[in-house]
Structure formats: structure tokens, C-alpha cells
TORLUM-184621 format. One line per field, with one value per residue (C-alpha): residue in one letter; x, y negated, z. Coordinates in steps of 0.05 Angstrom, whole numbers, plus 32768, in hexadecimal, padded with zeros to 4 digits. Example, Ala and Ser with C-alpha at 12.3 -4.5 7.8 and 13.67 -1.06 7.14 Angstrom:
// residues 2
residu = [a:s]
u = [80F6:8111]
v = [805A:8015]
w = [809C:808F]
END
This chain:
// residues 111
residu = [x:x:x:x:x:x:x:x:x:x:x:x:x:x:x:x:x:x:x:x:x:x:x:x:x:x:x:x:x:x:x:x:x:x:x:x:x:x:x:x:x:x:x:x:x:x:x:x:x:x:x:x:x:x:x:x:x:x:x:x:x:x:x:x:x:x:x:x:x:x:x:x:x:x:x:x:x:x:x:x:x:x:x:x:x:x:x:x:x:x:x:x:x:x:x:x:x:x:x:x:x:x:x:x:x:x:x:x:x:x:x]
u = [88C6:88D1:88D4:8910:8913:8910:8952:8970:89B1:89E7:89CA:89C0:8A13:8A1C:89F1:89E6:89A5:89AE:89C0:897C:8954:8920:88FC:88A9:8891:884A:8824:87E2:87C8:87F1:882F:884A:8872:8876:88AA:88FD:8907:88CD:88B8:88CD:88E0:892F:8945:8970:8976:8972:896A:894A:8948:890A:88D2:8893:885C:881F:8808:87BE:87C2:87BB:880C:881F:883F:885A:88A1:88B6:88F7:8921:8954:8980:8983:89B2:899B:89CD:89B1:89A8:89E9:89C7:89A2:8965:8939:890E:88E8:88BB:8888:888F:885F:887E:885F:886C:8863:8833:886B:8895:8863:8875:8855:885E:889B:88C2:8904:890E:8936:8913:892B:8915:88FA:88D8:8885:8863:8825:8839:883E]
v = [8347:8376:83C5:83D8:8424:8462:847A:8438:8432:8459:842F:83EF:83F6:83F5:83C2:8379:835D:832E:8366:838B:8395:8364:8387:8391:83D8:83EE:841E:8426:83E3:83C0:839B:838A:8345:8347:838A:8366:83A0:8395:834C:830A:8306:82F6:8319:82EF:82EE:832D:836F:839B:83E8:8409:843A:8429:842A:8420:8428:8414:83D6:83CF:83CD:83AC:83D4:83CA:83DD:83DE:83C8:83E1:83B7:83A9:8369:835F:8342:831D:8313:835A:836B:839D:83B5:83B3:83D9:83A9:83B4:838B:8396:8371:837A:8386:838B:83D6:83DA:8411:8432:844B:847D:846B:848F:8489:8496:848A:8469:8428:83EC:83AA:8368:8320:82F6:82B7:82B8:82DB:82C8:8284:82B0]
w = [83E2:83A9:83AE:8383:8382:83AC:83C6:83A7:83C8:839E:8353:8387:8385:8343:8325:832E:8332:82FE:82CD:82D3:8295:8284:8254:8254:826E:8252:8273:825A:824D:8287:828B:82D3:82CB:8313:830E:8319:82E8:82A9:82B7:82C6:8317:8326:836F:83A3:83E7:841A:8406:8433:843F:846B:8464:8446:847A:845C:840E:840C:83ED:839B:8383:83CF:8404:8445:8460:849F:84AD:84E8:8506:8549:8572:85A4:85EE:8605:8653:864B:8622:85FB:85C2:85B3:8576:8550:8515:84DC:84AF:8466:8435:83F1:83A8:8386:833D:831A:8301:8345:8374:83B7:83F1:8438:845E:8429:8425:83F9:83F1:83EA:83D6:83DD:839C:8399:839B:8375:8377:8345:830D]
END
């Protein structure tokens, strides 16, 4: 997974994924080909909103992911949640508790 932005959803509307820009960003002496926006990764599949949970990791982060489940035997519903790691760029600051959207690539680590 692949955090897009902070507070993503109103742009998220507007655009298409396969529209994004695939230019090279610089900062300093780096280049992250790993960003959907600056490099080379194509998005598909889920996309995902949640709150990031932990940042300690070198450009990872974790989001956890609230959702409901029904119980049928039950017939109710139940809160569920998951954690999914998720590479940040260098160029977003992200800190904890805050909201982003997420969405699902292929592996990174190939590149």
C-alpha cells in the first residue's frame, strides 16, 4: 500500500489515477521512484482511508483501518479494525493520528 495524501478525498474525486504526474521530484540528492506521484509505481485495486498509527519506521507507516462485519448468528455488527503498513515518501510529513487515504500497488520491493 501507498499513502496518497492527507485529507485526500475531495482531489481523490477529481482525478484518475492513471492521470497522475510521472515526473522526477529532487529533494536534496534523493529521488523517491517509489512515490505513485514522482516515480514509476501504477495504483489498482482498493483504496483505503484510516489513521496512521505508528511513524517510526524510515518512509513506512502503519494505518489502521476501521471497519464493520456483520455476525450473522448474532445479527449484528461488529467493529473490526487492521493494521497495514504503507510506504510515505520524504516529501508528505505525516504524524500520528492523522487522516489519509491509502491505495494498493504491486510490490515494491522489485524495484
Amino acid at each position: 500500500m501507498i499513502m496518497l495524501s492527507i485529507n485526500f478525498e475531495k482531489i481523490l474525486k477529481k482525478i484518475k489515477f492513471t492521470h497522475l504526474s510521472k515526473k522526477k521530484k529532487v529533494k536534496g540528492n534523493t529521488i523517491d521512484i517509489k512515490c505513485p506521484f514522482f516515480g514509476f509505481v501504477s495504483l489498482r485495486g482498493r483504496i483505503l482511508k484510516g489513521k496512521i498509527y505508528s511513524n517510526k519506521m524510515n518512509s513506512s507507516i502503519i494505518v489502521r483501518v476501521d471497519y464493520i462485519s456483520y455476525l450473522k448468528k448474532q445479527k449484528r455488527y461488529i467493529k473490526k479494525h487492521t493494521n497495514i503498513p504503507a510506504h510515505i515518501s520524504n516529501f508528505f510529513r505525516a504524524r500520528v493520528g492523522d487522516q489519509v487515504v491509502i491505495a494498493e500497488c504491486r510490490f515494491l520491493i522489485v524495484i
